[in-house]
C-alpha positions in Angstrom: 154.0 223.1 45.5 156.7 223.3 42.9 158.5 220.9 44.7 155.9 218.3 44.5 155.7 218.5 41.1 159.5 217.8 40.4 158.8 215.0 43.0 156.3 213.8 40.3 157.9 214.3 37.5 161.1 212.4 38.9 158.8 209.3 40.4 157.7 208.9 36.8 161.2 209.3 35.3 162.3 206.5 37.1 159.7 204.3 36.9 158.9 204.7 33.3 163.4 203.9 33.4 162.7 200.8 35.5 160.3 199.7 33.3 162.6 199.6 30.5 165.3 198.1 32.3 163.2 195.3 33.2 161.6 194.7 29.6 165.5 194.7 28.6 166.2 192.1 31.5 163.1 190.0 30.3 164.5 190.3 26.2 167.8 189.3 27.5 167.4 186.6 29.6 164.2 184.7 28.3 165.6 183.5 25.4 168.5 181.6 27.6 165.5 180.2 29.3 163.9 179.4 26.1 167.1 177.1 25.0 167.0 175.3 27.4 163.6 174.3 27.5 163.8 173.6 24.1 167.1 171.2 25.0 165.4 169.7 27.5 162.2 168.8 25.3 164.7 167.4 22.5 166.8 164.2 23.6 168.1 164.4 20.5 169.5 167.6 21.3 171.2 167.1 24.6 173.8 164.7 22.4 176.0 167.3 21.6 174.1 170.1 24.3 173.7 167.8 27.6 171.9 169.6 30.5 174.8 169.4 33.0 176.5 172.6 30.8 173.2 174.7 32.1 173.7 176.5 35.1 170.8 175.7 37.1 171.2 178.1 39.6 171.4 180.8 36.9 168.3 179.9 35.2 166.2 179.7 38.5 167.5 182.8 39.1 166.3 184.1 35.9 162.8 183.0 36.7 162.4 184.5 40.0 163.5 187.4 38.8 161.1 187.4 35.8 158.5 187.2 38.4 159.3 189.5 40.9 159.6 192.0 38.3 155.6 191.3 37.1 156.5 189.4 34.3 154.6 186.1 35.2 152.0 185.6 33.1 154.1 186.7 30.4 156.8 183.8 31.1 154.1 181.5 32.1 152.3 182.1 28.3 155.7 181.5 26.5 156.8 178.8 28.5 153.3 176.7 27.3 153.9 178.4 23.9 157.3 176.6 23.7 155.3 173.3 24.8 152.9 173.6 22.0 155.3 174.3 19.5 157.4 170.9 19.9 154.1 169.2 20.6 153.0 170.0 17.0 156.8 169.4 16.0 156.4 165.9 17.6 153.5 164.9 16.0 154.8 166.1 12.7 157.1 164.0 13.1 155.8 160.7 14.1 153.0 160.9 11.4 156.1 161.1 8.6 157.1 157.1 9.6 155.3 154.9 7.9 157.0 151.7 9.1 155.3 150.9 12.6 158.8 149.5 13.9 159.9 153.3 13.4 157.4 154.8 14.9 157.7 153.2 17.9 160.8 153.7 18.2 161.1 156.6 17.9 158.1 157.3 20.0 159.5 155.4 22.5 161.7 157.8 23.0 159.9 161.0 22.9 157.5 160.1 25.7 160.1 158.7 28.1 162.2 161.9 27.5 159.0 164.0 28.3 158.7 161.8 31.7 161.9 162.6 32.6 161.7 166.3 31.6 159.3 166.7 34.3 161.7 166.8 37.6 164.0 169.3 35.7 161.8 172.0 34.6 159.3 171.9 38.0 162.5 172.6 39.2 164.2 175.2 37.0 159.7 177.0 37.0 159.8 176.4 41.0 158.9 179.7 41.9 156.4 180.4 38.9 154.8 177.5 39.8 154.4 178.7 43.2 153.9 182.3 42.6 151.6 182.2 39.7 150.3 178.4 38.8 149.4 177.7 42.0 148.2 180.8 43.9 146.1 182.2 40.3 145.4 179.4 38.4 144.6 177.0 40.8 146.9 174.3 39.9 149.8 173.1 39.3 153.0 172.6 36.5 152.4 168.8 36.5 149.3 169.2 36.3 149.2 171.3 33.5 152.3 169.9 31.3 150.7 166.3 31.6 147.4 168.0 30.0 149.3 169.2 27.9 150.8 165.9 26.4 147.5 164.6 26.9 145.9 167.5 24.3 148.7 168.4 22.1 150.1 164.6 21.4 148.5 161.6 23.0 144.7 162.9 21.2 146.6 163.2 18.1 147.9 159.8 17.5 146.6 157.2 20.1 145.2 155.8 17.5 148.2 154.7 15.7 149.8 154.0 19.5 146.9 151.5 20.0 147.4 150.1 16.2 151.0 149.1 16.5 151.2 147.9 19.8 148.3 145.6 18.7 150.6 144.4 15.7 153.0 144.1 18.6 151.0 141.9 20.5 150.1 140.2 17.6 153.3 139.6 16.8 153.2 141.5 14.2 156.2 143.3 14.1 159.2 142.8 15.8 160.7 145.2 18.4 162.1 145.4 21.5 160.6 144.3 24.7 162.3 146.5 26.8 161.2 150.0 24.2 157.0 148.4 24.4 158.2 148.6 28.5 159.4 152.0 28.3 156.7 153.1 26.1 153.8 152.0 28.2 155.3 152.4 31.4 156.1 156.4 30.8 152.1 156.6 29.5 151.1 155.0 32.4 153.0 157.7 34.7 151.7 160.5 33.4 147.9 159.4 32.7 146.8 155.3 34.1 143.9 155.5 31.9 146.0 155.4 29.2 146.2 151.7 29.8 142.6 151.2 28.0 144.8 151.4 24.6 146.0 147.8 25.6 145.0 146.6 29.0 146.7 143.4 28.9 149.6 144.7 27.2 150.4 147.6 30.1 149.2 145.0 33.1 152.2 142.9 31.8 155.1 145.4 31.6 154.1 147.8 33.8 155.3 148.1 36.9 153.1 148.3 40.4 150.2 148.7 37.5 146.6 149.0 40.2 143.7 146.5 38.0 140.9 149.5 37.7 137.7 147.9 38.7 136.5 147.9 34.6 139.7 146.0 33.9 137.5 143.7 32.3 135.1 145.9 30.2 138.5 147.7 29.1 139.6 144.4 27.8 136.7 143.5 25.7 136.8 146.7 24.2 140.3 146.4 23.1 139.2 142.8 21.5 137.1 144.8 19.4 140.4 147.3 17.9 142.1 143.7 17.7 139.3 142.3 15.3 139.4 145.2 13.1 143.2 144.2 13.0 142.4 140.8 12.2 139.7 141.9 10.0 141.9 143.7 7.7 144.5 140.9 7.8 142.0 138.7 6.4 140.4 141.1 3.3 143.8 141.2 2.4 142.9 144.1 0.0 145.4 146.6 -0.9 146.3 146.3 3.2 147.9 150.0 3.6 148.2 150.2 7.3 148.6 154.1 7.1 145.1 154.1 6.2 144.3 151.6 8.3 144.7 153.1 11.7 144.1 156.5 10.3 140.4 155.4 9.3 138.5 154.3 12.1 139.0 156.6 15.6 139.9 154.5 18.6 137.6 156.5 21.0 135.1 155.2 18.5 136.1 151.5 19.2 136.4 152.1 22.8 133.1 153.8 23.1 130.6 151.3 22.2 128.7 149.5 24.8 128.8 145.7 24.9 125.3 143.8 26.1 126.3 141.6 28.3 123.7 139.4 27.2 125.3 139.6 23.8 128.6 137.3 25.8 127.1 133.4 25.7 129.3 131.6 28.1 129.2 127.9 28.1 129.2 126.3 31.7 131.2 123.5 30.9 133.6 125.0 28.7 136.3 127.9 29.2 135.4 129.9 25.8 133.1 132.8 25.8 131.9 133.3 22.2 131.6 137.0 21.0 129.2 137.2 17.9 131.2 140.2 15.3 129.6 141.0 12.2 131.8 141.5 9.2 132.5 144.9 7.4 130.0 144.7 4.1 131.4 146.3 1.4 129.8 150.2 0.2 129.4 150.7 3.8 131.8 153.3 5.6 133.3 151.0 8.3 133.0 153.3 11.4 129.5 152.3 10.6 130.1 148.8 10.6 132.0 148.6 13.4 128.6 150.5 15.2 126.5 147.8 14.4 124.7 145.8 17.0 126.1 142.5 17.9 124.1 140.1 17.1 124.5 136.3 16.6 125.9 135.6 13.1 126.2 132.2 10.9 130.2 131.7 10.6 132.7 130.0 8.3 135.6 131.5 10.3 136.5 132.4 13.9 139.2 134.5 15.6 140.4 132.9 19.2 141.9 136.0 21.5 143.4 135.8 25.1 141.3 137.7 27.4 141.3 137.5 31.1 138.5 138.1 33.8 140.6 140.6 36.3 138.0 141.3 38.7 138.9 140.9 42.0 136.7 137.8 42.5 137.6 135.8 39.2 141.2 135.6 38.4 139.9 132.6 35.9 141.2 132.6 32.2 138.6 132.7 29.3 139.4 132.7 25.7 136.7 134.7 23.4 136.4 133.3 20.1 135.5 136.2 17.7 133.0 134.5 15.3 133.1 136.1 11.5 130.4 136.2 9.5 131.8 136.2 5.8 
């Protein structure tokens, strides 16, 4: 009986010394884990810290040993903790350029970096992903770090992403082709309905783009983010295009419903005529922008591209965007 009891006392001994051991592994080795997420995240960083100096192997290595030891939720909580931290850092970050040029720059940047990251951390994460994404929560690492993007950065500023690459189209502001390529082909890989910030814009410069069967609807509703563009251009009152695209949500824009019977197509002419009713003044303009569409005496007009994509009508159509003053 005695002897049981030291076998007890010993099991416990050791276990309550393996535990430690492994929290000390976990304290050790996490934070090597942690740098090189964060290097990863940063392209700014990997200038003087590029990724080749990182010992894959040993960082795989770290992770499956994390997770055999039990530690997988706990890596699996930091790890998205480390994502939310430079999402939040991003953001920060963008909202401090006022210049649209800059911003899109930099942004540019940021989101084809966070494409890229992808490959390398799904493969450093393999067996967490496996182990713990997979088999408990029921999905995957892409899955999760492109929701995470989608929450923690693209909800926070597609606003001023659909703003200046209207300027852009506009032309607006000038800017690379090749950066507006990069930036809408990376926000097309990790979400295609990303495309309803500028349909044309991303059907142009994106490659192997797939026309969604709204293509058309998605169109119409960006013609109504381009008249508040235009809109503003023409009130030419204190423009301040940091309140501009700050004031009125996009979703908002996006979300209206256009009658169809509000589109008056002549049969002999190529121009659909879209009735918009001007901001009046005392009147909050997400308001205005909500107002029905009705037909309106004009003394000016906006003319827009706009193309019918559906499958049976590749026809061209321009909508002239009457303003009542």
């Amino acid at each position: 009986m005695s002897k049981t009891i030291i076998s007890h006392g010993n099991e416990f001994h050791i276990n309550d010394y393996n535990l430690e051991n492994e929290m000390n592994y976990y304290n050790k080795n996490f934070p090597i884990l942690k740098n090189f997420v964060d290097v990863v995240l940063h392209y700014n960083k990997q200038l003087n810290t590029p990724l080749r100096l990182f010992s894959h192997e040993e960082l795989y290595r770290i992770v499956y040993t994390l997770c055999r030891q039990g530690h997988k939720k706990l890596v699996y909580d930091n790890l998205i903790e480390i994502y939310r931290s430079f999402c939040d850092e991003t953001v920060t970050e963008l909202e401090s350029f006022k210049q649209n040029e800059t911003f899109l720059t930099i942004f540019s940047q940021i989101v084809s970096n966070y494409v890229k990251s992808f490959d390398v951390i799904i493969n450093i994460f393999a067996y967490l992903d496996k182990s713990y994404i997979m088999e408990e929560l029921k999905t995957s690492l892409n899955v999760i770090l492109k929701y995470i993007f989608d929450d923690y950065i693209f909800s926070r500023i597609k606003d001023r992403i659909g703003y200046s690459l209207c300027m852009y189209t506009n032309n607006n502001i000038q800017i690379s082709q090749n950066l507006i390529i990069t930036i809408t082909q990376a926000l097309y890989t990790l979400n295609p309905s990303y495309a309803y910030i500028n349909p044309t814009l991303f059907r142009k410069t994106v490659l192997n783009f797939i026309v969604p069967k709204n293509f058309t609807e998605l169109q119409v509703n960006y013609t109504k983010l381009e008249t508040q563009y235009f809109l503003s251009l023409i009130k030419n009152e204190t423009f301040n295009e940091s309140v501009l695209f700050s004031s009125i949500p996009y979703s908002s824009i996006y979300s209206i419903d256009i009658d169809s019977d509000g589109l008056s197509e002549k049969s002999n002419s190529s121009t659909s005529t879209l009735y918009y009713k001007s901001p009046i003044s005392n009147t909050s303009q997400t308001d205005e922008i909500s107002k029905n569409i009705l037909p309106q005496s004009s003394k000016r007009s906006l003319v827009t591209d706009i193309c019918d994509n559906s499958l049976e009508n590749n026809s061209h159509k321009r909508i002239c965007i009457k303003l009542d003053s």
